[in-house]
Structure formats: structure tokens, C-alpha cells
N, C-alpha and C positions, 0 to 999 in steps of 0.2 A: 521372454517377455512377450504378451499377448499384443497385436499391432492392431489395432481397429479402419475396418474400411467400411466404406456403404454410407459415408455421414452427408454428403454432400446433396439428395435428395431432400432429407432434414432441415439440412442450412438452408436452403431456398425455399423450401414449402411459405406459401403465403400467409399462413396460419401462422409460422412463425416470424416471418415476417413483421406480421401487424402486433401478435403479442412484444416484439423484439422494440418496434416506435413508441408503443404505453410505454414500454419501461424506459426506453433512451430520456422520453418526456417528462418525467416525473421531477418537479421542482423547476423547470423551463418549460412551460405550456405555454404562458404566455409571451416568450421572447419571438420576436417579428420572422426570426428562421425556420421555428417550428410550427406558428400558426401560419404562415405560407407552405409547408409542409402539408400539414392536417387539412390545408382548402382546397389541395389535388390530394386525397391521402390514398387510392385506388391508384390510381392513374400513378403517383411518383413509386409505390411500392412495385406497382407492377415493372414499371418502368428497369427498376433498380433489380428485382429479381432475375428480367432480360438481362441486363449485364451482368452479371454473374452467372448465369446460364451458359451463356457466348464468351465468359469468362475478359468481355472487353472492361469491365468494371476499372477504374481508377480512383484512389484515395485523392480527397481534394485540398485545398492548403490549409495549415494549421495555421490557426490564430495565437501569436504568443504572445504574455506578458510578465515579468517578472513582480514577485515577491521576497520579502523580505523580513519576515517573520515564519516558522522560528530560526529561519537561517534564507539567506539569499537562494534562489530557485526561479529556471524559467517553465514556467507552466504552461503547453499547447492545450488548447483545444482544437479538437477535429471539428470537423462540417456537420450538420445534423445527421445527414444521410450518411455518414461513415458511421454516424455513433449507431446509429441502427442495425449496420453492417458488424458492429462489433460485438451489440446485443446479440446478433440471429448465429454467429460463430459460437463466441460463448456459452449459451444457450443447450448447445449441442454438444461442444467438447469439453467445457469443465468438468461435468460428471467426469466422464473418462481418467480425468488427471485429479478430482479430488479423493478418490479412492486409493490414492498412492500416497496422498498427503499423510506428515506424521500428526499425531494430536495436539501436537506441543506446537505448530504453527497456526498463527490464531488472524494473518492480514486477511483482509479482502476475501472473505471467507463467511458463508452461510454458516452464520448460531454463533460463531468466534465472536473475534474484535477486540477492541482495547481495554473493557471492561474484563473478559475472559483471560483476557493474557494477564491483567495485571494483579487477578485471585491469585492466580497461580503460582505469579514473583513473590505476592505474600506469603504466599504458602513456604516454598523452598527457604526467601527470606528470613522466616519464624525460623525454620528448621538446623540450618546448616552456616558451616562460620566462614568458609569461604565463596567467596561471587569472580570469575573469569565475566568481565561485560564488553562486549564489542559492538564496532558500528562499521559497516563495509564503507570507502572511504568513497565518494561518489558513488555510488552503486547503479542507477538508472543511466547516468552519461557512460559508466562502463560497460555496459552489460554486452558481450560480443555477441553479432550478429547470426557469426558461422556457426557456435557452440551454443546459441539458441534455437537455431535452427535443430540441428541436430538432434537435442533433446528432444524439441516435440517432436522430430519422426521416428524416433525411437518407439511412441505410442501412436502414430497414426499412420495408415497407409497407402487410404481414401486420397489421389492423385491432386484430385478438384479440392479437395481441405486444404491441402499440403500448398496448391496454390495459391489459395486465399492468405493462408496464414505467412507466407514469405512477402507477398502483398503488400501486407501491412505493413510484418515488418523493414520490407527494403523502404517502403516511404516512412521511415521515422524521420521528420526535420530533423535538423543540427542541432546537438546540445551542447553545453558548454564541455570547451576543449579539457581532454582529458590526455595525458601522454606518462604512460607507465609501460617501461619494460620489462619482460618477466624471460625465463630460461630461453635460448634456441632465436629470443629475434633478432634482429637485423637493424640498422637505423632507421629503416622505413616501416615497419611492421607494424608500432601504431598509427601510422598513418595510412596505410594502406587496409589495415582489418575494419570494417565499417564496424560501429559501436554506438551504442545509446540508444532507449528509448523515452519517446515523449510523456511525459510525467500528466497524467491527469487521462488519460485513456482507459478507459477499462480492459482493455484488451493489454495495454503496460502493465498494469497489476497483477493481472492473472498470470502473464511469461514473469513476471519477474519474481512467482513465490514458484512459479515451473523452475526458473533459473539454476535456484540454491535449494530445490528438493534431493537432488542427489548429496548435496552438503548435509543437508538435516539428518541424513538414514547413516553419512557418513561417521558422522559426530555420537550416532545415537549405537550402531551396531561395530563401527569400527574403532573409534573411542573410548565406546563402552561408558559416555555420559549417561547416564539414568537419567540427571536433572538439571534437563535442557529446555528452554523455549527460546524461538523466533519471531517478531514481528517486524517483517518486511525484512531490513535489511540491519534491526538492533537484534541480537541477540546475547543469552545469558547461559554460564553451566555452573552450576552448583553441587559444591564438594567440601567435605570437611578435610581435604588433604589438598593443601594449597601446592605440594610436588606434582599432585596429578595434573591441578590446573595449569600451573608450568610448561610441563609437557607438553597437553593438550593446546597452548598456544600457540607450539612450533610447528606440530602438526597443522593447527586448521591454517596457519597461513602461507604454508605449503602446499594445503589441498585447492585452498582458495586461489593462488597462482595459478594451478591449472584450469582454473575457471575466466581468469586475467581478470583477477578481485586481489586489490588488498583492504586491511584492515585498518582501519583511523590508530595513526600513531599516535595521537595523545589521549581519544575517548576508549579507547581500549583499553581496561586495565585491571589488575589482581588484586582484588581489597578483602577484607574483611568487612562482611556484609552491617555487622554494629554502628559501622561510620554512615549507614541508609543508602539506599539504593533507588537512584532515578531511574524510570518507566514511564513510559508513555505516557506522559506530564505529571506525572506523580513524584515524592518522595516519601521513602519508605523508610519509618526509624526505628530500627527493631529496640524495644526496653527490656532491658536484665539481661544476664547474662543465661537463664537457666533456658534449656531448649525444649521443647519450642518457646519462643518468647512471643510477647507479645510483642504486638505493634502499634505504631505513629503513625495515620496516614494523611499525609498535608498535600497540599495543590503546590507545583513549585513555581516560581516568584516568577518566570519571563512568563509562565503561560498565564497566570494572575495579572502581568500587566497589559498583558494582549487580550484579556477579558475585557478588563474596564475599557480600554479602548473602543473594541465593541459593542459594550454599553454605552459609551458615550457617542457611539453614531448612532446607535435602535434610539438613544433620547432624542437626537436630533431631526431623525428621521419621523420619527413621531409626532413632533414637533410641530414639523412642514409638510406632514399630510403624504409625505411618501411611502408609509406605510402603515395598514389601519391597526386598531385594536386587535384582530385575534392573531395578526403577524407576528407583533409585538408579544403578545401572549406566549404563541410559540415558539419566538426563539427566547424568552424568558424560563420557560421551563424547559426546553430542552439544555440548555447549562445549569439550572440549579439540581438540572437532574442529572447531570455530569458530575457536578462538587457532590452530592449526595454518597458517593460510593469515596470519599475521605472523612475525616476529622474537621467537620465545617461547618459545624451549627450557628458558630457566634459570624462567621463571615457570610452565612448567607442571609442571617439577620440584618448585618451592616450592609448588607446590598441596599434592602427595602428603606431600610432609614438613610443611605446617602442619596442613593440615586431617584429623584422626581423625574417622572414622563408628563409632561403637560398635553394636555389637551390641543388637537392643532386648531389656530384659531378661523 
């Protein structure tokens, strides 16, 4: 396996740098940390380059707050100047690791995403009678420190990378406790192996599809699944021989072990894919029996009510002047242009006829 060094020149250049603050900025420009940012923007980038040169750089405190939709989650956000720090990393090393990546994994990922992943489920869907569907059970609060490490130095070898990237991740705050034992530990072993990372990081997203790349190529050449996808930490294997899916369960959640992952004991499970299949807020309902079938694609009911909900704040906010017309505008189409890729003509009609935006007075 080819080990890359010489990246750390790259990661500091000021060039990329200042490219690395546009992008951190994008959709926060105007929050009071980043336009105090932008009114030294020479002076703090340089500043920040210095430390990582001198290698005295430190991560600063994540801001956390929890949500609740579609499932409880505490979400960090880092400091501005970290987020840039994670920009000018990324920047440089993702190439390196997405060239390993298999096709069938569609997170956090230039061209993929949720729309591309969820052609896909159609696709297999149409085809095939049976669906193997899993969900890693915490996955980000599990993710091991030691066995994350490892992997990226497996592709990097660049000394000054290798210490940025341990960096980050030994400052992950605390996530919610997690205590699972697997082969060989001890009473103390989940307490003692640090674990988790902070969920809303860019830098979290990108280790955490590094994480389960060895799992993917596992499933795909040691399995011998043909028809497989991942997104983040759902994934799918499609087979008309529900013995092979069987198998294949024992397998992955033995391999996953070794990784100190397990799999959701209730949302994992072996169906026949006729009964429709949830994706990434969809549901899929295949019609007739004859293969390929056609399909049903409907929005599913929690993501539907977490929609109107925020429509009923864009009303509000609209309202009271907190945000203008072409705000509003935009995030209107950006979700009609999410319902667009299901079966939603008559519901995006009854949007327009329930929901009034008034004019703010």
C-alpha cells in the first residue's frame, strides 16, 4: 500500500489557507465569529499558519448542543479557526483517501449524496427480493480512537500530517457514553480506549467514511456482495438468496467487532424488499411481483412532520422580519426540490394552498 508524505508544505501554504476560510464561511459569513475573523483576515491566517508551523497549534472548545429530531444527538461545533484548520487538512488529504473509496459509498462525498444513494436503493429495490438493512448502533460516539488512527497512517506518512490529524482527533469532547465489550477486553477496556467523535465536524465525516472503508471492500470482495451500498453508517446488501443474506449477517458483525462496532439489534434486519424499504427519508414500495418492478416513492411520515415544523418557523420568521424574501425563497425550493425526486405532486401542491407567508408588517 503506497504511504504518502511531503503534504504538510500543502497544508500550511497561505493559498490554501485563505481558500480553506471561503469555504469554512459559506452559509456563516455573517455570524459575529467569522466577521471578527474576516476584520484581521491576514493577520489571524497568518497567525494560525505560525502555529502549525511551530506545530504549537491547539483545538479550542466545542460548542455543544443537543437535538432531537430524527433521533436525540449532541451536535459540537468547533471554533471558527478550527473549522479552517479542518478545511486546509481536508483540502489536501481527501483526495488521497477518496481514490480508495468504493462507488457504492455515496456520504460526505463530492458528486454522491443522498439523492445518488437513494437511485441506487431503487435500483437494487426494483431488481431483487431480498434486502439484509443495517444501521451501526452509535456509530460516531463509537468510533475508536487507536483503530482510527491507525488506518489513516496506514496512507499517510508525512510526520507534520500524522500530527495534525491525531490533534484533532485526541481533542474530540465527550460524547455520549457508550460501554460495549467485544473479544479479549477486560472490565476497564471501554473505559480506558478513548472513543467518539464530535458529530458536525468536517473533519468527523471524512474519518468516519475512512472508518468503515475497510468494511466496504470487506463486504464487497470478501462477501462477494455485488449489491451493496453505504451511507455513513446505514447500509444495504441485496440478494435474491435470503441464505446468503443470513450468512452475510454473521460475518459483518464479526468484522464489525473487530472494528468495536456493533450493529442496531432492532433496525437491522432481513425482509423482503415488497414490504418497501426506508433510505435516507424515503420509502420505497416496490408494485407487482414481476422483476424489475416498478416503484412507489413517498417522503416518510417523521421526516414529513419535521418539514411542516419548519415551514411553520420560515412562516414565522417571515412574519417578524427575521428573514427576507429571497431567504424564504430559498429554503422553499430547496425542499420542494428534495420532495421532487418522490411521488409528490399533490403534496407539493397542498403546500402552496395550506401554508400562507405574510408579508412582515
Amino acid at each position: 500500500m503506497k504511504r504518502h508524505g511531503n503534504l504538510w508544505p500543502r497544508i500550511i501554504d497561505f493559498e490554501n489557507l485563505l481558500k480553506s476560510a471561503r469555504q469554512a464561511q459559506r452559509g456563516k459569513r455573517f455570524r459575529p465569529n467569522v466577521l471578527h475573523f474576516n476584520y484581521n483576515l491576514e493577520r489571524c491566517l497568518l497567525q494560525l499558519q505560525y502555529e502549525l508551523k511551530t506545530q504549537t497549534y491547539r483545538p479550542g472548545e466545542y460548542r455543544t448542543f443537543q437535538i432531537f429530531e430524527p433521533k436525540p444527538r449532541l451536535i459540537s461545533a468547533a471554533p471558527y479557526r478550527d473549522r479552517v484548520v479542518h478545511h486546509a487538512l481536508c483540502n489536501i488529504i481527501v483526495p488521497i483517501f477518496e481514490r480508495t473509496f468504493i462507488p457504492d459509498s455515496y456520504a460526505n462525498r463530492k458528486g454522491f449524496g443522498t439523492h445518488r444513494a437513494l437511485k441506487r436503493c431503487i435500483e437494487y429495490a426494483r431488481t431483487y427480493r431480498y434486502i439484509l438493512q443495517c444501521d451501526v448502533q452509535k456509530y460516531f460516539p463509537s468510533i475508536d480512537h487507536t483503530i482510527l488512527k491507525a488506518t489513516l497512517h496506514r496512507k499517510i506518512k508525512c510526520p507534520e500530517t500524522l500530527w495534525l490529524i491525531d490533534t484533532i482527533i485526541d481533542h474530540s469532547n465527550p460524547q455520549e457514553p457508550v460501554l460495549s465489550y467485544f473479544p479479549g477486553d477486560d472490565l476497564l477496556t471501554p473505559v480506558d480506549r478513548p472513543h467518539g467523535l464530535p458529530i458536525g465536524n468536517l473533519t468527523s465525516q471524512f474519518f468516519a467514511n475512512c472508518y468503515l472503508n475497510s468494511f466496504d471492500h470487506f463486504v464487497e470482495q470478501q462477501l462477494q456482495a455485488k449489491y451493496y451500498l453505504r451511507y455513513v453508517d446505514d447500509f444495504a446488501l441485496f440478494s435474491d438468496d435470503a441464505g446468503f443474506l443470513a450468512e452475510a449477517r454473521a460475518a459483518i458483525e464479526s468484522y464489525l467487532a473487530s472494528l468495536r462496532l456493533r450493529i442496531h439489534p432492532i433496525k437491522s434486519q432481513l425482509f423482503e424488499t415488497r414490504i418497501g424499504v426506508n433510505f435516507v427519508g424515503f420509502r420505497i414500495l416496490p408494485i407487482g411481483e414481476t422483476f424489475p418492478r416498478d416503484v412507489c416513492l413517498r417522503v416518510r411520515n417523521d421526516n414529513l412532520r419535521r418539514a411542516r415544523g419548519r415551514l411553520r418557523s420560515l412562516q414565522a420568521d417571515y412574519a417578524t422580519g427575521k428573514i427576507n424574501l429571497t431567504q424564504l425563497s430559498q429554503a422553499m425550493h430547496s425542499w420542494l426540490a428534495h420532495l421532487e425526486h418522490a411521488d409528490t405532486w399533490r403534496l407539493r401542491q397542498s403546500i402552496f394552498h395550506e401554508w400562507a407567508f405574510a408579508c412582515p408588517s
